[in-house]
C-alpha positions as CSV (number, residue, x, y, z in Angstrom):
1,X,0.0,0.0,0.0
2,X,0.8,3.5,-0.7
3,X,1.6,5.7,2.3
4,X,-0.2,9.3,2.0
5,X,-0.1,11.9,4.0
6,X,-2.8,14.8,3.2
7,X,-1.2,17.7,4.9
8,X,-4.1,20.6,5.7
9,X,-5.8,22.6,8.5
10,X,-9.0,22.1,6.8
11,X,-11.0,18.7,8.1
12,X,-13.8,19.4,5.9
13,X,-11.7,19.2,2.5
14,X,-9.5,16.1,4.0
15,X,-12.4,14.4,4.4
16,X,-13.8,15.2,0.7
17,X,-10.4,14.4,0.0
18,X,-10.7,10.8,1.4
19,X,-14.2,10.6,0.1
20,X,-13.2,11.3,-3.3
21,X,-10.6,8.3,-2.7
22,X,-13.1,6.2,-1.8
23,X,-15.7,6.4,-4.8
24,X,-12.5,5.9,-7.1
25,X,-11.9,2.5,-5.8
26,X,-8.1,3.4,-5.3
27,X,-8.2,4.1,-1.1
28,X,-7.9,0.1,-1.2
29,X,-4.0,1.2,-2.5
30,X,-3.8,3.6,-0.2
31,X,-3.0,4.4,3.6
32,X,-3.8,8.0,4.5
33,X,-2.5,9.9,7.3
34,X,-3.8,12.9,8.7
35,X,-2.2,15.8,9.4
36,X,-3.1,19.7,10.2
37,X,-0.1,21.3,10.6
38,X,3.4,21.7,9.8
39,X,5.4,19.8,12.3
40,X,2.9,17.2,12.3
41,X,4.0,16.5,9.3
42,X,7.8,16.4,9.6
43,X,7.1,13.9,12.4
44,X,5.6,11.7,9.6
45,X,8.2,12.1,6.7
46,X,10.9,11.0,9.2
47,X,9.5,8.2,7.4
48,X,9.5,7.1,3.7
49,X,6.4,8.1,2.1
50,X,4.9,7.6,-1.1
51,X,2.8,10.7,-1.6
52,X,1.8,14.1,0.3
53,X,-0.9,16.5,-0.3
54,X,-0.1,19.7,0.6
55,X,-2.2,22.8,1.5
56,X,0.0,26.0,0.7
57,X,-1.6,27.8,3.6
58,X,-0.1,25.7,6.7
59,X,-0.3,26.6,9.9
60,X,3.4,25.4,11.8
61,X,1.2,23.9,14.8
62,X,-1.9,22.1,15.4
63,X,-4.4,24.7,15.7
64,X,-1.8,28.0,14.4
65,X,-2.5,30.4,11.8
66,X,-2.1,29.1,8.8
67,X,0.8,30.9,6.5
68,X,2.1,30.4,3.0
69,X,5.5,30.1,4.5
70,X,5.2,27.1,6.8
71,X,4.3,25.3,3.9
72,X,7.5,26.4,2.2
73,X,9.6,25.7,5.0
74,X,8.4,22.0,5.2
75,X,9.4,22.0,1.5
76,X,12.8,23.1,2.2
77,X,13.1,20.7,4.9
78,X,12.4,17.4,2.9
79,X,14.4,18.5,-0.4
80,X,17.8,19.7,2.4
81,X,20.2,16.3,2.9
82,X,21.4,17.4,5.8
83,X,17.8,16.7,7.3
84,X,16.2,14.0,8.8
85,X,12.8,14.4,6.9
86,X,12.2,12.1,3.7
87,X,11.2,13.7,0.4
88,X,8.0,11.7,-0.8
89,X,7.8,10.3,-3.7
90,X,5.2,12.9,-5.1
91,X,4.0,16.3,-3.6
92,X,0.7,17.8,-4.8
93,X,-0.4,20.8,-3.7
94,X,-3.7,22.8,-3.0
95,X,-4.9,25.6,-2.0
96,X,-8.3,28.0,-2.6
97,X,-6.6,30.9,-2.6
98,X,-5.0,30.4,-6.3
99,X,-4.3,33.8,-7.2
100,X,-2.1,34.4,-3.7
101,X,-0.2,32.0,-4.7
102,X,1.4,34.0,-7.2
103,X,4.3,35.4,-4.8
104,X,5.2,31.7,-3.9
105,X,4.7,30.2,-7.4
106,X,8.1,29.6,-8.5
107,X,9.2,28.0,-4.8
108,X,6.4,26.4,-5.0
109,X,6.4,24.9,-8.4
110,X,10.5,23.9,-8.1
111,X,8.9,21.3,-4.8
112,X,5.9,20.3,-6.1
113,X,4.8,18.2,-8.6
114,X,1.6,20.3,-9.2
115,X,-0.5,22.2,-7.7
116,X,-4.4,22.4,-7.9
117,X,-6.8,24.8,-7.2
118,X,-8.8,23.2,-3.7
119,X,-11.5,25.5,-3.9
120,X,-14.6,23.2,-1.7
121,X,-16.9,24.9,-4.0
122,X,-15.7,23.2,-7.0
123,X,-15.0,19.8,-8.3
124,X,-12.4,19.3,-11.4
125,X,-9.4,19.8,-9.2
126,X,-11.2,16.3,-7.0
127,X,-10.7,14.6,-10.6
128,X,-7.3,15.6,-11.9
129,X,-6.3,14.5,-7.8
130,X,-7.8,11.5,-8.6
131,X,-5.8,11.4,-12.0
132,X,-2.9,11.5,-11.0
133,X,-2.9,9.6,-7.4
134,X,-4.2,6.9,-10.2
135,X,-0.9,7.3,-12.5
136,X,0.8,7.2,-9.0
137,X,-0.6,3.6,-8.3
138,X,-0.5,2.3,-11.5
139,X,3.4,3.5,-11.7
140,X,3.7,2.1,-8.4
141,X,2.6,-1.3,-8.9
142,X,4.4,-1.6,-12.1
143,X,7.7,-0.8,-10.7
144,X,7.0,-3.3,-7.5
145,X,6.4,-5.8,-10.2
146,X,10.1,-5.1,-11.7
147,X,11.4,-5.0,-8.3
148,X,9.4,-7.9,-6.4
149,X,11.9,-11.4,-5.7
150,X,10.3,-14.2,-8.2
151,X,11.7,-17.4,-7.6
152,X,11.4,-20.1,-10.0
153,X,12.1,-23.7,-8.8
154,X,12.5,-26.9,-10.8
155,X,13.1,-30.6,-10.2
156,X,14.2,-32.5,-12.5
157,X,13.2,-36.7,-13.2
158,X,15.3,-40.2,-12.4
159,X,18.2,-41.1,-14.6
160,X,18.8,-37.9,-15.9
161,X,20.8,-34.8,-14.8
162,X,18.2,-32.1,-15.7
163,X,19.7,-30.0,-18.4
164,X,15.9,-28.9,-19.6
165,X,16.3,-26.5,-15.8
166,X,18.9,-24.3,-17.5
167,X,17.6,-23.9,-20.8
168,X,14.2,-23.0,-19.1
169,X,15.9,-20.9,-16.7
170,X,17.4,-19.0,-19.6
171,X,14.4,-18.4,-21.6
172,X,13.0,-17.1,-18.9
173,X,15.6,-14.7,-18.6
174,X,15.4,-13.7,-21.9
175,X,11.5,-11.7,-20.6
176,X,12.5,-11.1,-17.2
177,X,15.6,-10.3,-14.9
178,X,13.6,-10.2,-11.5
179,X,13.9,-14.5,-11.1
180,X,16.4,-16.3,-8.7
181,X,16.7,-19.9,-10.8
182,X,16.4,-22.6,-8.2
183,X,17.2,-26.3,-9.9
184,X,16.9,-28.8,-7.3
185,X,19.3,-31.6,-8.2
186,X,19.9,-34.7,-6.7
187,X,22.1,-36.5,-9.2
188,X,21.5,-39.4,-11.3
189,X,18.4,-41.8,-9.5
190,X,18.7,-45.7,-10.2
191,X,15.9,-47.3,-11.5
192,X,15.8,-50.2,-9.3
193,X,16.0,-47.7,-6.4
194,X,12.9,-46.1,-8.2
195,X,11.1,-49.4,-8.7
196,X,11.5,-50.6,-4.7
197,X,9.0,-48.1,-2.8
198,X,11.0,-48.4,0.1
199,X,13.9,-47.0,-1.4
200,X,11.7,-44.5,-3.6
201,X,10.3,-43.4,-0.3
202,X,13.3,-42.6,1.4
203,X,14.8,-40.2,-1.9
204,X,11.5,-39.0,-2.0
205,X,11.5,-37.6,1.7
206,X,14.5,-36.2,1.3
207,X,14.5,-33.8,-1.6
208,X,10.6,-33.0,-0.6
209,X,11.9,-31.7,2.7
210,X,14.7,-30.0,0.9
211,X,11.8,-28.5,-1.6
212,X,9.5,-27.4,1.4
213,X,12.1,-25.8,2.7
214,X,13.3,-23.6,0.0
215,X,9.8,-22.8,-0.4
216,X,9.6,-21.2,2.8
217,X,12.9,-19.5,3.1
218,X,11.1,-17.4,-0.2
219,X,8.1,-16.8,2.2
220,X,6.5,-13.8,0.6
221,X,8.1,-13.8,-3.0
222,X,6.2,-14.8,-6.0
223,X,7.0,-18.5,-5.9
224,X,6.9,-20.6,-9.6
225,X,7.5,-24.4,-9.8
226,X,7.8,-27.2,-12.1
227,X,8.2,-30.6,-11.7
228,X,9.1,-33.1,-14.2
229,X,8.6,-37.1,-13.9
230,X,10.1,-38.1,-10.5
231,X,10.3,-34.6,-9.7
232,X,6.3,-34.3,-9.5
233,X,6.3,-37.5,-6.5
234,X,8.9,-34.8,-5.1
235,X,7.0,-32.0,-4.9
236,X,3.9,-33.8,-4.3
237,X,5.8,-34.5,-0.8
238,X,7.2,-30.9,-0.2
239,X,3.6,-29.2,-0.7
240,X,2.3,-31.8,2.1
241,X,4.8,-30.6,4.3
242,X,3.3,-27.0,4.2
243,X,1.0,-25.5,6.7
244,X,-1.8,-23.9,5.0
245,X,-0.9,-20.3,5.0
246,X,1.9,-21.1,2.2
247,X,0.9,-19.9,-1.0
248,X,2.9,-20.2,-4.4
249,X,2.2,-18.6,-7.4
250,X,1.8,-21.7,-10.2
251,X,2.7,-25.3,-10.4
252,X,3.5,-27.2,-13.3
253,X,3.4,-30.9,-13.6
254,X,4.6,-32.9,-16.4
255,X,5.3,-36.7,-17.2
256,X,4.0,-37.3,-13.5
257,X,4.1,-41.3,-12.5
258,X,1.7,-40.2,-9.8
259,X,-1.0,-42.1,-9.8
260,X,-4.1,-40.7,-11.9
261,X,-6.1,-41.1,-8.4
262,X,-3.8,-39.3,-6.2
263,X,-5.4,-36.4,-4.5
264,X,-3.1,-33.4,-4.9
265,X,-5.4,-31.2,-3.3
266,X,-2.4,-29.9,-0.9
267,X,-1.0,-28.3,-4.4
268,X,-4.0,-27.0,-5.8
269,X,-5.3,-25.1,-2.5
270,X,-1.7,-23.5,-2.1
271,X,-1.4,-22.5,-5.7
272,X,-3.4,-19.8,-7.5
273,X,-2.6,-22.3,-10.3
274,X,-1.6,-25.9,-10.8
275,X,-1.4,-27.4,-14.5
276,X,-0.9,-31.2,-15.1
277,X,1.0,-31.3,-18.3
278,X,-0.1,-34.9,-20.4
279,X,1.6,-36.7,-23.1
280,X,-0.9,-38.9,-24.9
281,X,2.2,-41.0,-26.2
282,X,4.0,-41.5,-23.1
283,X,4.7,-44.9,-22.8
284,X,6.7,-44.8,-20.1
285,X,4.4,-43.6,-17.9
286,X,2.8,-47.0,-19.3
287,X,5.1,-49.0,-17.4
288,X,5.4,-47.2,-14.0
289,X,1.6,-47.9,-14.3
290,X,1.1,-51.4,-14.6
291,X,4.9,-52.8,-13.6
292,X,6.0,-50.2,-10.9
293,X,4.8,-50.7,-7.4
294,X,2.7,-47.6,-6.0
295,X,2.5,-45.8,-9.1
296,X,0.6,-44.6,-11.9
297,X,0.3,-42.5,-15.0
298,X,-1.0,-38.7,-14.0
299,X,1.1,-37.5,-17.1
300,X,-0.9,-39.7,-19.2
301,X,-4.2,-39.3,-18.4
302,X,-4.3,-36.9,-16.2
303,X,-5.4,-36.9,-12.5
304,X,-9.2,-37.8,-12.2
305,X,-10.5,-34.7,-11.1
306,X,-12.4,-31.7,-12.7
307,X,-10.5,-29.1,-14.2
308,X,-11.1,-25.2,-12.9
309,X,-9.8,-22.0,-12.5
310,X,-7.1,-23.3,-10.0
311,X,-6.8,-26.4,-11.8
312,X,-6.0,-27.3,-15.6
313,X,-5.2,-31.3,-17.1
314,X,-3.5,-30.8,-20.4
315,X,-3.3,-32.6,-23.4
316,X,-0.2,-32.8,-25.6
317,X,0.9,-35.3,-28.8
318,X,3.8,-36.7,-27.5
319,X,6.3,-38.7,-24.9
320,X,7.9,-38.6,-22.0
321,X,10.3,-35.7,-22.8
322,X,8.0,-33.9,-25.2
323,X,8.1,-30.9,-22.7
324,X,11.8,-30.0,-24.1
325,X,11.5,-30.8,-27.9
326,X,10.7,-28.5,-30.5
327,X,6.7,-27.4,-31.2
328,X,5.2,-27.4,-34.5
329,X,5.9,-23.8,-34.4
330,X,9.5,-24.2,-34.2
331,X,9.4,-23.0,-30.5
332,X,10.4,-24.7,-27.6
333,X,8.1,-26.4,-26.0
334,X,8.3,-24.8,-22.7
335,X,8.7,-21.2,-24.4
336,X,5.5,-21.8,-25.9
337,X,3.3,-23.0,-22.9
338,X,5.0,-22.4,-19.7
339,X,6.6,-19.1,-20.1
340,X,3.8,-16.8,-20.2
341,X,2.2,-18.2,-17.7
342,X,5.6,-18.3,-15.6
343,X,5.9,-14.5,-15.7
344,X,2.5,-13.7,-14.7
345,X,1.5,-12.3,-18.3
346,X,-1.7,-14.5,-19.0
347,X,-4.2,-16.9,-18.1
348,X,-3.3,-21.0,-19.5
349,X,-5.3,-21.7,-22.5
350,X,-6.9,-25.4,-22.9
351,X,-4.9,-28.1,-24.6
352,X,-6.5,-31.0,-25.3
353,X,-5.3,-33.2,-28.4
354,X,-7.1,-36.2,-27.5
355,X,-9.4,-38.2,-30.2
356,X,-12.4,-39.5,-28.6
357,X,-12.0,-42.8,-31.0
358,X,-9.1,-43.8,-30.1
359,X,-7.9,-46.3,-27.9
360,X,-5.5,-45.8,-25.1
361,X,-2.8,-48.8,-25.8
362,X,-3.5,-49.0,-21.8
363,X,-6.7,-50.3,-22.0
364,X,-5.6,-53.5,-24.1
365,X,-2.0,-53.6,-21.5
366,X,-4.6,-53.3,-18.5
367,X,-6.5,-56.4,-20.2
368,X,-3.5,-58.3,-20.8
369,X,-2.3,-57.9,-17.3
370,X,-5.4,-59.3,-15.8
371,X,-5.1,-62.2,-18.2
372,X,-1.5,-63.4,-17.3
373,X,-1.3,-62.4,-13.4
374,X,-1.5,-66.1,-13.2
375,X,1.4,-67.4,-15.1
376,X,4.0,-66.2,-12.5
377,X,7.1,-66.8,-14.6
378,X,5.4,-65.1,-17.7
379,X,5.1,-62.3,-15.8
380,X,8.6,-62.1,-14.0
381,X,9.7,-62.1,-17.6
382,X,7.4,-59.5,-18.8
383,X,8.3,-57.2,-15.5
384,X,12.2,-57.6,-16.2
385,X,11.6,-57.2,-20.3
386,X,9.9,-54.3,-19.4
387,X,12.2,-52.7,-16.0
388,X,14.7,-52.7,-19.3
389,X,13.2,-50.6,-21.5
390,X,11.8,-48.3,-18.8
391,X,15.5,-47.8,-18.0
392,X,16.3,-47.6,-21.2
393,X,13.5,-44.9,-22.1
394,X,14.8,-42.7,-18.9
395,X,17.8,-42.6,-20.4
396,X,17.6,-42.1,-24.0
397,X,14.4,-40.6,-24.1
């Protein structure tokens, strides 16, 4: 909020002032102090400030007579370095007695960004306040948005060393210097460890804790995060180690093994946004469903739950790693979708390139299962046939 300090001996216009304010819709920017004289005012610019309306006619104490000069001297005062006072950010002022302002115009004019005629009986000097407290805000909140600490966090999958975190980390850059690049690594992830849930527990625990607690060491910044693969079991973990008052920005979720059940509620209610990226070709994602223990396919089919304003499954043509190929368009695929939405710039649009004739390749693998879960040796074969190419997938794309 903006600090304002209306600086006048007259009540009756501060409060027309403030009502003015209020049927603008802008007070809810705005913190207004009141003050009626002179030194009641130095006492709040020992203090930064962001704007101060000042009457010309001041009186130098609560209650004194007011005098052109008083207002001029409290000028002085906040443009001298060698005083304590802070200059606000922008000085308007008023007065009703526009034509005896003459003698102090030029002093006047060199400390003030303008000054308006605050006649009570008139109105058009209420609208061009209103202008330009308006320009002030909308200035304001476009500077705080160059300024404000972003923090964009990513986690990378098994078997892989994420290089997709600095390429996205450098497009990112390439719109916006305000991000610290956070790539949560945790070196290269076997797949047997990743098959065994005890052992996919324990890695699991350990870099969600270390993601929960990155996340709130950036308490208060604008918070982005994606999560690829493995790294969307990670930060599935991290968010349910947050207490409620946590709240991130967006969430991106691609090639997720998660099961297509799993409630990820703890995301969604601590996000303004959380997008499940699919790939209707992930195949893959195919095998940690039906061969890996505890897992599904989320970054297949999405997670069964209904899409909304704070939740979005997508649907893409493509595998596992289609999230860092080239687009149709040429673009990277993460330039295209993610970016945008990374910096804040626009709303996700819909994506959804599935054909409602065609078969998932799951179905017919779901079948099959069913129909050799009692030749045991079969199906040892099959698991380690399969383990194989998973591995060999995860590595090789």
């Amino acid at each position: 909020m903006l600090k304002v300090l209306i600086v006048d001996d007259s009540n009756s216009r501060i409060d027309l002032i403030i009502e003015t304010l209020n049927s603008a819709s802008i007070s809810k920017y705005l913190r207004v102090i009141r003050c009626n004289s002179a030194d009641t005012a130095r006492s709040e610019l020992l203090e930064p400030s962001s704007l101060m309306i000042l009457d010309v006619l001041l009186p130098k104490k609560d209650k004194g007579t007011p005098q052109a000069s008083h207002s001029l001297n409290l000028l002085d005062d906040i443009n001298n370095p060698s005083k304590p006072f802070i200059r606000p950010g922008m000085v308007i002022g008023i007065t009703a007695d526009f034509k005896g302002l003459a003698s102090h115009r030029n002093k006047f004019s060199e400390s003030a960004s303008i000054v308006l005629d605050g006649n009570l009986n008139e109105t058009d000097w209420l609208y061009d306040l209103v202008r330009h407290v308006s320009t002030l805000i909308d200035s304001t909140q476009k500077t705080q948005r160059l300024l404000v600490d972003q923090v964009l966090i990513s986690v990378h999958g098994i078997r892989t060393y994420g290089q997709w975190q600095a390429a996205l980390a450098d497009d990112i850059k390439k719109y916006s210097r305000s991000f610290e690049h956070i790539e949560v690594k945790y070196g290269y992830f076997d797949i047997l460890c990743f098959y065994l849930p005890s052992t996919r527990a324990k890695k699991v625990k350990q870099l969600g804790e270390r993601v929960s607690r990155i996340i709130k060491s950036h308490d208060g910044k604008r918070i982005c995060l994606v999560g690829h693969s493995f790294g969307t079991i990670i930060l599935k973990y991290a968010f349910d180690q947050l207490d409620n008052e946590t709240k991130v920005d967006n969430v991106i979720l691609c090639g997720s093994p998660l099961h297509e059940s799993t409630c990820i509620d703890n995301i969604i209610s601590k996000s303004s946004l959380t997008i499940n990226e699919c790939g209707l070709n992930d195949n893959v994602l195919l095998l940690s469903k039906y061969l890996v223990p505890q897992l599904g396919y989320a970054g297949r089919v999405g997670f069964y739950m209904e899409n909304s304003s704070a939740f979005l499954n997508r649907y893409h043509e493509g595998g596992h790693s289609l999230y860092f190929e080239k687009t149709i368009s040429d673009q990277n695929f993460y330039e295209e979708n993610w970016t945008s939405i990374i910096l804040g710039n626009s709303a996700p649009i819909r994506i959804d390139s599935r054909k409602s004739s065609a078969r998932d390749i799951s179905e017919i693998l779901s079948k099959a299962a069913s129909s050799i879960k009692d030749y045991r040796y079969l199906g040892a074969f099959a698991s380690i046939a399969a383990l194989g190419y998973l591995a060999f997938k995860l590595t090789y794309g």
